[in-house]
C-alpha positions as CSV (number, residue, x, y, z in Angstrom):
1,X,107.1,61.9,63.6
2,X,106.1,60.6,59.4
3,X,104.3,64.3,59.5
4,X,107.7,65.7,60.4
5,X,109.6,64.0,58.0
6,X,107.3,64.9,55.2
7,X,107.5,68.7,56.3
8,X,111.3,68.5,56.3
9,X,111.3,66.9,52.5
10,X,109.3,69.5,51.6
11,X,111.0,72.1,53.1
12,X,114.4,70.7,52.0
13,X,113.0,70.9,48.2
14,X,111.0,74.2,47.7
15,X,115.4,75.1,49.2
16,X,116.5,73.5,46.5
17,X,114.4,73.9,43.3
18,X,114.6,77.8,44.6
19,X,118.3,77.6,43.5
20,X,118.0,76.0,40.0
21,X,113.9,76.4,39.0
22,X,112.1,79.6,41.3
23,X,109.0,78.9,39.3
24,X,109.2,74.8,39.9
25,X,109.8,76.1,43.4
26,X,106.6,78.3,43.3
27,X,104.4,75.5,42.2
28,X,105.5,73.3,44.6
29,X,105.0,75.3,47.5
30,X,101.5,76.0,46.7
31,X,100.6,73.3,46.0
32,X,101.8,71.8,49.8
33,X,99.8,74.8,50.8
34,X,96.9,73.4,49.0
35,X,97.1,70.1,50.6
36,X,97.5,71.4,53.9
37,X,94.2,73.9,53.4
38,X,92.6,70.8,52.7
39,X,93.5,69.2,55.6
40,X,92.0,71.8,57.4
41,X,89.3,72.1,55.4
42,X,88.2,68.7,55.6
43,X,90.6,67.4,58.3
44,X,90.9,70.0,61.1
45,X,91.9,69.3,64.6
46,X,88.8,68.4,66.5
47,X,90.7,69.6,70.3
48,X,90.8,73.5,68.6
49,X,87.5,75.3,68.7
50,X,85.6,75.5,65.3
51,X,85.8,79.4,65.1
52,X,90.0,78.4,65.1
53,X,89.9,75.7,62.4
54,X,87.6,78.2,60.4
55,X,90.4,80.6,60.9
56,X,93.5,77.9,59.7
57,X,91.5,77.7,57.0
58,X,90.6,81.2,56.4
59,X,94.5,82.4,56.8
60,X,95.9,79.7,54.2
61,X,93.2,80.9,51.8
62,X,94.8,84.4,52.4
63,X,98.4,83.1,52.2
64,X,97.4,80.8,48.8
65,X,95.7,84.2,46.7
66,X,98.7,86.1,46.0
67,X,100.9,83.1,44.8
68,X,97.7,82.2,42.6
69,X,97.2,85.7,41.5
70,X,100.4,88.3,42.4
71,X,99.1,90.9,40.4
72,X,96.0,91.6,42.1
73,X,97.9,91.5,45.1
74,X,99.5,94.6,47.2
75,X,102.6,93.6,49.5
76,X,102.0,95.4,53.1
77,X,103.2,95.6,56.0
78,X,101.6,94.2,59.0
79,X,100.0,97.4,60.3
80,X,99.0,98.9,57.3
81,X,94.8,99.5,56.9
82,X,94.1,97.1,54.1
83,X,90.0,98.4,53.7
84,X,91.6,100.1,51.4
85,X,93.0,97.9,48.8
86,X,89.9,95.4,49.3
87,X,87.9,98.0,48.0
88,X,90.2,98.2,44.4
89,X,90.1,94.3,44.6
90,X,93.4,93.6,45.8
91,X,94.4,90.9,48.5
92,X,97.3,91.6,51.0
93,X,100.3,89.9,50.3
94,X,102.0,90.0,53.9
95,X,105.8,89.8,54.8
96,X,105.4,88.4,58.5
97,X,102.7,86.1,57.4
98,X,104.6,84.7,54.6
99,X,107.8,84.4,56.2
100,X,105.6,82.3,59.3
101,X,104.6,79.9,56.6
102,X,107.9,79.4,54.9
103,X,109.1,78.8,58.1
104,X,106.4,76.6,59.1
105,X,107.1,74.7,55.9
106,X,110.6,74.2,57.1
107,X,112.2,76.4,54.6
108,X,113.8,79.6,55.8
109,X,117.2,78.5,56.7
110,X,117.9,78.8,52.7
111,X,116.4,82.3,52.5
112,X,117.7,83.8,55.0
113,X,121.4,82.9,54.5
114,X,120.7,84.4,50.9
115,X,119.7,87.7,52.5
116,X,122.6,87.6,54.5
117,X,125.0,87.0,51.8
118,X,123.6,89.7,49.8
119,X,124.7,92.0,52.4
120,X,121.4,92.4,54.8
121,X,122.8,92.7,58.3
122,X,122.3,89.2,60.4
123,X,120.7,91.8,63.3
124,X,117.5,92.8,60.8
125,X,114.4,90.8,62.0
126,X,114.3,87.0,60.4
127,X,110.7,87.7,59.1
128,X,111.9,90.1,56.6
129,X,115.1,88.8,56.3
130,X,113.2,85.5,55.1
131,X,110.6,87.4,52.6
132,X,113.5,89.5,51.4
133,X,116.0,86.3,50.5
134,X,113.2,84.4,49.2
135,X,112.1,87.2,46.4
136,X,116.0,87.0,45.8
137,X,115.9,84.0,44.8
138,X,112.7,84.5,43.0
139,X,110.7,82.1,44.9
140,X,107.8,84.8,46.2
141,X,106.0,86.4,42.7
142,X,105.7,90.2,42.1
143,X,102.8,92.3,43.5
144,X,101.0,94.7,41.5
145,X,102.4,97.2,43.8
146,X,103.6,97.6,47.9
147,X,101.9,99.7,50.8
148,X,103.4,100.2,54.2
149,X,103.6,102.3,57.0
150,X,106.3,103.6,59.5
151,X,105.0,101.8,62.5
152,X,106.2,100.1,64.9
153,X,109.3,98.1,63.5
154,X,111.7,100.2,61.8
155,X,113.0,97.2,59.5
156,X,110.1,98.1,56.8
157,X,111.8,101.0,56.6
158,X,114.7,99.1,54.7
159,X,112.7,96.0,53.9
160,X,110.1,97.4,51.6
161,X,112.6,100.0,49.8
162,X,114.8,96.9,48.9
163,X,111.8,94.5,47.6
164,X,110.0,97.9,45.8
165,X,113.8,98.2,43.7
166,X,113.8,94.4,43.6
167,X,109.9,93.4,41.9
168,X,110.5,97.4,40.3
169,X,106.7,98.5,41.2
170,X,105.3,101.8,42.4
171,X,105.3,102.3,46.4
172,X,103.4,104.0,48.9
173,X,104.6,104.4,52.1
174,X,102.1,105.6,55.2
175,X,104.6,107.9,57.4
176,X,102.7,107.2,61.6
177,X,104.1,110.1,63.7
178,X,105.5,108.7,67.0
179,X,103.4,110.1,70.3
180,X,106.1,113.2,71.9
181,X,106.9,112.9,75.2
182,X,106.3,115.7,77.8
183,X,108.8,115.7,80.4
184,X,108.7,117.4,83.6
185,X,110.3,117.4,87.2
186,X,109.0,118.5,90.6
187,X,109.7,121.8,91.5
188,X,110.9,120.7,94.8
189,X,113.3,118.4,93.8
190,X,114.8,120.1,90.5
191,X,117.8,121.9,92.0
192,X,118.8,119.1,94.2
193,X,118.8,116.2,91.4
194,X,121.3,115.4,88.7
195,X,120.2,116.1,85.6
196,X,117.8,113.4,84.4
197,X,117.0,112.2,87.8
198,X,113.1,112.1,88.7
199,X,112.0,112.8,85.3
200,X,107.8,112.1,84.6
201,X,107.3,110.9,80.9
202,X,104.0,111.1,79.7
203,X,103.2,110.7,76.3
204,X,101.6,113.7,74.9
205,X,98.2,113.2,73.4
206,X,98.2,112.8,69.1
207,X,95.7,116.5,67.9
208,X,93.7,116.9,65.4
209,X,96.4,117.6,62.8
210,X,98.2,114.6,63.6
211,X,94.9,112.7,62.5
212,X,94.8,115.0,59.7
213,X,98.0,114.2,58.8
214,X,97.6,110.3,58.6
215,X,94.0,110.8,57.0
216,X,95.5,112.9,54.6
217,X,98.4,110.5,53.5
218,X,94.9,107.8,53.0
219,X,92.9,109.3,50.9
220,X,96.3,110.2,48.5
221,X,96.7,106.0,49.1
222,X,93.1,105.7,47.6
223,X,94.2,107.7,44.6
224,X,97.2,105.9,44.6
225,X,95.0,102.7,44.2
226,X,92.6,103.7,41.4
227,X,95.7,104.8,39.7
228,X,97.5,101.4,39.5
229,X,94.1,99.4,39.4
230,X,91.8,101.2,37.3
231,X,88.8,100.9,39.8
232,X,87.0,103.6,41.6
233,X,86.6,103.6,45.5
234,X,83.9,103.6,46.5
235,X,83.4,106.2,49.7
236,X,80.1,104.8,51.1
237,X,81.1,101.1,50.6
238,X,84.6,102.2,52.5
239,X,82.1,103.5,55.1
240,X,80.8,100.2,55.7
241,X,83.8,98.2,55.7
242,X,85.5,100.4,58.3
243,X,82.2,99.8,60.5
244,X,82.8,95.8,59.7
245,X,86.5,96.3,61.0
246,X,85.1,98.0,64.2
247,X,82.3,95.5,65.5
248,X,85.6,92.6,64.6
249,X,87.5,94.6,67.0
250,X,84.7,95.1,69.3
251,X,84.1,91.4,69.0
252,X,87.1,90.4,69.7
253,X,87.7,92.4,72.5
254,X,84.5,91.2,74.0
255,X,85.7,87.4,73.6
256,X,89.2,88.2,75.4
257,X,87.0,89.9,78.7
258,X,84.6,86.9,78.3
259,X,87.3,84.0,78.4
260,X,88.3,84.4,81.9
261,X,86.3,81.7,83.2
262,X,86.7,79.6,80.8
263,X,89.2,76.8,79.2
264,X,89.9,77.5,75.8
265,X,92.1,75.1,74.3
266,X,95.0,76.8,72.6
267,X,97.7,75.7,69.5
268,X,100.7,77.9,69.4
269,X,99.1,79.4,65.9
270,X,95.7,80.4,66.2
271,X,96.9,83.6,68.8
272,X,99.6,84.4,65.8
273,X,96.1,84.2,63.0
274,X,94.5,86.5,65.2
275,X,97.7,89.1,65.0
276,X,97.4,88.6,61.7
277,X,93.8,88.4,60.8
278,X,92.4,91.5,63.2
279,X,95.2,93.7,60.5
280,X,95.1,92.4,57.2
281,X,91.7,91.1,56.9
282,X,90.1,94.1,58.8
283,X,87.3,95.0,57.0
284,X,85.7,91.4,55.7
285,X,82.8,89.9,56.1
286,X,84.6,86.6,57.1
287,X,86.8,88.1,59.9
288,X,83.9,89.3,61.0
289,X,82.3,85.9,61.1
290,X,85.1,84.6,62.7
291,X,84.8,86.8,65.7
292,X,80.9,85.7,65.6
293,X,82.0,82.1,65.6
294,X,84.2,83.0,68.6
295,X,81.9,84.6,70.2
296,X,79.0,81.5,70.1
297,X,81.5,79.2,71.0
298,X,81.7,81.2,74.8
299,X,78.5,79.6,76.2
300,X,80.0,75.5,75.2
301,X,83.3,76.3,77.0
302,X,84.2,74.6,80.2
303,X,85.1,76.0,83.4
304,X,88.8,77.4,83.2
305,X,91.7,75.2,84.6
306,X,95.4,75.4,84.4
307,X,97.8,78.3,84.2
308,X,96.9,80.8,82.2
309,X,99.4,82.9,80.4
310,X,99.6,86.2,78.4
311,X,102.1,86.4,75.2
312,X,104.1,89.1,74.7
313,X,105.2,89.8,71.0
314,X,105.5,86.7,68.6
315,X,105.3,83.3,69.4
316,X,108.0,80.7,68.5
317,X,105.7,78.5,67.0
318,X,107.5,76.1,65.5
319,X,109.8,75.4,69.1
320,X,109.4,72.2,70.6
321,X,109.9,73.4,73.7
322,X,107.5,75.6,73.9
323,X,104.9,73.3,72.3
324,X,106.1,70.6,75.2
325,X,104.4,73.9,77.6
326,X,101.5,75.2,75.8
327,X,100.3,73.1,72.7
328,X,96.9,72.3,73.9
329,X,98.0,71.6,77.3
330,X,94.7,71.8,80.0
331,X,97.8,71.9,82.7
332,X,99.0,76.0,80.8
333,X,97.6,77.6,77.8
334,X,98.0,81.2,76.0
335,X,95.3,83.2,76.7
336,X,96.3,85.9,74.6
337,X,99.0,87.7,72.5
338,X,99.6,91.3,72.5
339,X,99.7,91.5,68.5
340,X,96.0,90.7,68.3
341,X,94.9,93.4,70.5
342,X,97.2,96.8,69.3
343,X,93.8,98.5,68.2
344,X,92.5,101.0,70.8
345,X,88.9,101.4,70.6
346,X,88.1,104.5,72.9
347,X,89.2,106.6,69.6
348,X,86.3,106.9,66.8
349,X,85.6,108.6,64.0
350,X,82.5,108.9,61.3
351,X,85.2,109.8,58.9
352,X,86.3,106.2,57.3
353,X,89.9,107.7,56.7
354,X,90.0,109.4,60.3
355,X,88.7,106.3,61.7
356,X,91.9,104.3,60.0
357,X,93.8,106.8,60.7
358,X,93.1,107.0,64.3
359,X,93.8,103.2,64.3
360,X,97.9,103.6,63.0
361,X,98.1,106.5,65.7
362,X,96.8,104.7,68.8
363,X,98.2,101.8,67.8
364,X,99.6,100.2,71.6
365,X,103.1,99.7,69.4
366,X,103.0,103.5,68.6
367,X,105.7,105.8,70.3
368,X,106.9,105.0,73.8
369,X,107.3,101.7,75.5
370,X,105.4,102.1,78.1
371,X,102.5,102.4,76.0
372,X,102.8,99.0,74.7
373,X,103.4,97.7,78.4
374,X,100.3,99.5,79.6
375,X,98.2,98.1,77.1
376,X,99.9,94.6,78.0
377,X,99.3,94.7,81.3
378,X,96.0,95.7,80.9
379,X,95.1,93.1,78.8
380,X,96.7,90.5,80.6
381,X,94.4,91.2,83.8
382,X,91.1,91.3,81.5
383,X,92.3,87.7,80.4
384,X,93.8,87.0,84.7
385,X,96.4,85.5,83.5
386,X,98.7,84.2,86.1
387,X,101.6,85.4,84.2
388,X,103.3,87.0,80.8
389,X,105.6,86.0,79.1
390,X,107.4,88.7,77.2
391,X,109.5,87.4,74.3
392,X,112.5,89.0,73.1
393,X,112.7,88.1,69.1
394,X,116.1,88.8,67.8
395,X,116.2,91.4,65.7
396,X,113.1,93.6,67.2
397,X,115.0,96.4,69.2
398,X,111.8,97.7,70.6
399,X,111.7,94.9,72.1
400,X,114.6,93.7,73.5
401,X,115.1,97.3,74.9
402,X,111.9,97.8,76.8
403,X,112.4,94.2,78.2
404,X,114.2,95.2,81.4
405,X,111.5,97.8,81.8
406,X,108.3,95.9,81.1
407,X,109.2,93.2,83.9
408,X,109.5,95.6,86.4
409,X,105.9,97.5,85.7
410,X,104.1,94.0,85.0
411,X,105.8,92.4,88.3
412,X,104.8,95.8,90.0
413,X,101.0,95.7,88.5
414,X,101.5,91.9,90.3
415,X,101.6,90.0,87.1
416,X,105.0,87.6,87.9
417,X,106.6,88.1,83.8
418,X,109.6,85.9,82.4
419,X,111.3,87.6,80.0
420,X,112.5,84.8,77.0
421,X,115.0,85.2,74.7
422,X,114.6,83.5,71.5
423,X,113.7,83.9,67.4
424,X,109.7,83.5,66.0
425,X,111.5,82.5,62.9
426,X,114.6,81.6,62.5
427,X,115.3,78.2,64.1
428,X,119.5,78.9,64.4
429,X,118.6,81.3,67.2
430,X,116.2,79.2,69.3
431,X,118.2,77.5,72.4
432,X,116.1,74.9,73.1
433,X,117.5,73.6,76.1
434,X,117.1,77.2,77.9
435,X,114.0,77.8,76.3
436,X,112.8,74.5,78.2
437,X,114.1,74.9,81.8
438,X,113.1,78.6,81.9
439,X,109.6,78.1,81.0
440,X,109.7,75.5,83.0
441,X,110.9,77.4,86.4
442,X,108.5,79.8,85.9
443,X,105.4,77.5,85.8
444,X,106.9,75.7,88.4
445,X,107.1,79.0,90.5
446,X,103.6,79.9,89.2
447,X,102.5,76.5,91.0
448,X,101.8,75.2,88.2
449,X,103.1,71.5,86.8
């Protein structure tokens, strides 16, 4: 309850000084990050595994370098292939992560209501909503410059224009096609249907030109980069980081198949890290370590116990009701969230720009819904869960439109699914009272306590 309080003062003041003093604002907000990195630097919790306190640690180190240094810093999105800019020394300044910690610190409410009243609809997702009111008011520094792609959530398509006119820096945006769809019907049955009526969708397969496309667009990003930095990339040392980003994919997906067995005991953050982490710190040598720790901490675990569940989307960390469920519980635990595991590795290249390439196109949030459902249901089997949860974040129209959909094909794969309405962000859409009794039911119905 005292650690509460002392969030909530916080929070209240970075609000405050962010109306009056941005740059008083600033300071104080790093350094409460500061304190809290050395909390879990020196003070982790001892129930997570030590792979997941390296990774609390390693996130608010990323979090902490671009309000330390913002102009060696390049604002992205949460897809975009960041080997890139770590080869011309830049860190990735991320609107999703930010806006996680802001809220974490108990100060979005103010940042949001700014975007709102500066004419951003209510209906755009909260995490850019928050970034985007929080540069407003001049809290959040300037990058050096901001890279993003077209995938997956069509708010960076306004987000990134608006903050590029706000900081005024040079832009790059990565355009991902969409997979087409191939639709045919059965000869049989085509002149006795209505029109629409036993239609097969199958997404048609990306070529070689829609590779060569992407690759393209990357290697004008790398000139792009030398341009505003002044440093040469290097091709061969690109090589080998895109190899590093593959083995922590590789790794990664060998822990989720390996878990299955095994109690893991789970906060409500280090599955939102990992969605983080396996995209902007692709390529380094310490997410690679931290799939490594990961990996050596298999063999320790104890048998598996309690009901194990798959995550759908992002998780509403900061709800109380879903911590009451899942926050190191040994009765339910997460054993997975879709946004760490987008990457698809059956598609490889030797080409480092292909290879990235490859990785926006395949992307499980690329193109049709059932792609995405596909990949979650199988995931969720590698991981048995006993059930998903798919989570409808306000804002995220992929989302809430497949819902419908993705229970009927996970229920029909025999994974039992509750879809949950709710916000990862913004606390003023959470319905805690709903939020409680549903999850509940559905353990309940799961057999679980």
């Amino acid at each position: 309850m005292k650690n509460l309080q002392i969030i909530e003062t916080f929070g209240h003041y970075v609000e405050q000084l962010s109306d009056t003093n941005p740059g008083r604002a600033r300071a104080l907000l790093k350094t409460g990050w500061q304190a809290q990195n050395l909390k879990y630097r020196f003070a982790p919790d001892k129930k997570l595994l030590w792979a997941d306190q390296y990774l609390a640690h390693l996130m608010m180190d990323t979090m902490l370098k671009p309000l330390k240094d913002a102009k060696n810093s390049v604002l992205v999105s949460v897809f975009t292939p960041c080997e890139l800019m770590q080869e011309a020394g830049l860190s990735p300044y991320n609107v999703e992560a930010f806006s996680c910690y802001l809220a974490a610190s108990k100060a979005e409410r103010a940042f949001l209501q700014t975007a709102e009243d500066c004419g951003i609809s209510e209906t755009l997702c909260s995490y850019h909503k928050t970034f985007i009111g929080a540069a407003q008011k001049g809290l959040l520094p300037a990058p050096r410059c901001i890279v993003y792609t077209s995938l997956a959530c069509d708010a960076n398509l306004l987000t990134f224009r608006e903050l590029a006119a706000l900081y005024d820096v040079p832009c790059f945006a990565i355009d991902v096609p969409a997979c087409r769809v191939e639709v045919k019907r059965s000869e049989d049955d085509r002149h006795n249907l209505p029109p629409g009526e036993n239609k097969m969708e199958a997404p048609a397969p990306w070529t070689d030109a829609d590779v060569a496309y992407v690759a393209d667009q990357l290697r004008d990003l790398a000139c792009f980069l030398e341009e505003q930095t002044g440093r040469k990339i290097d091709e061969e040392s690109l090589r080998g980081r895109i190899a590093r980003s593959r083995r922590t994919l590789e790794n990664y997906d060998r822990f989720q198949k390996e878990r299955v067995d095994k109690y893991i005991p789970e906060d409500l953050v280090s599955p939102m890290y990992c969605g983080m982490t396996n995209n902007i710190l692709l390529g380094t040598e310490e997410e690679e370590e931290y799939t490594e720790k990961l990996l050596a901490e298999l063999d320790k675990a104890e048998p598996a116990r309690g009901k194990r569940i798959y995550w759908m989307h992002t998780i509403p960390f900061w709800s109380q009701a879903v911590k009451d469920v899942f926050l190191l519980k040994e009765s339910a635990q997460i054993v997975g969230c879709e946004l760490a595991q987008v990457a698809n590795l059956e598609h490889h290249s030797e080409d480092p720009y292909e290879e990235m390439a490859m990785r926006l196109l395949y992307n499980s949030l690329n193109g049709s819904i059932t792609r995405r459902i596909d990949a979650g249901i199988r995931h969720a089997k590698e991981t048995k869960a006993d059930g998903v949860v798919w989570f409808n974040h306000w804002g995220c129209k992929h989302t809430l439109g497949g819902s419908q959909l993705a229970k009927k094909k996970f229920e029909a794969a025999g994974i039992p699914t509750l879809i949950l309405d709710g916000d990862g962000c913004d606390r003023s859409h959470g319905g805690e009272g709903q939020t409680s009794t549903r999850l509940g039911a559905f353990l309940e119905m799961l057999g679980g306590q």
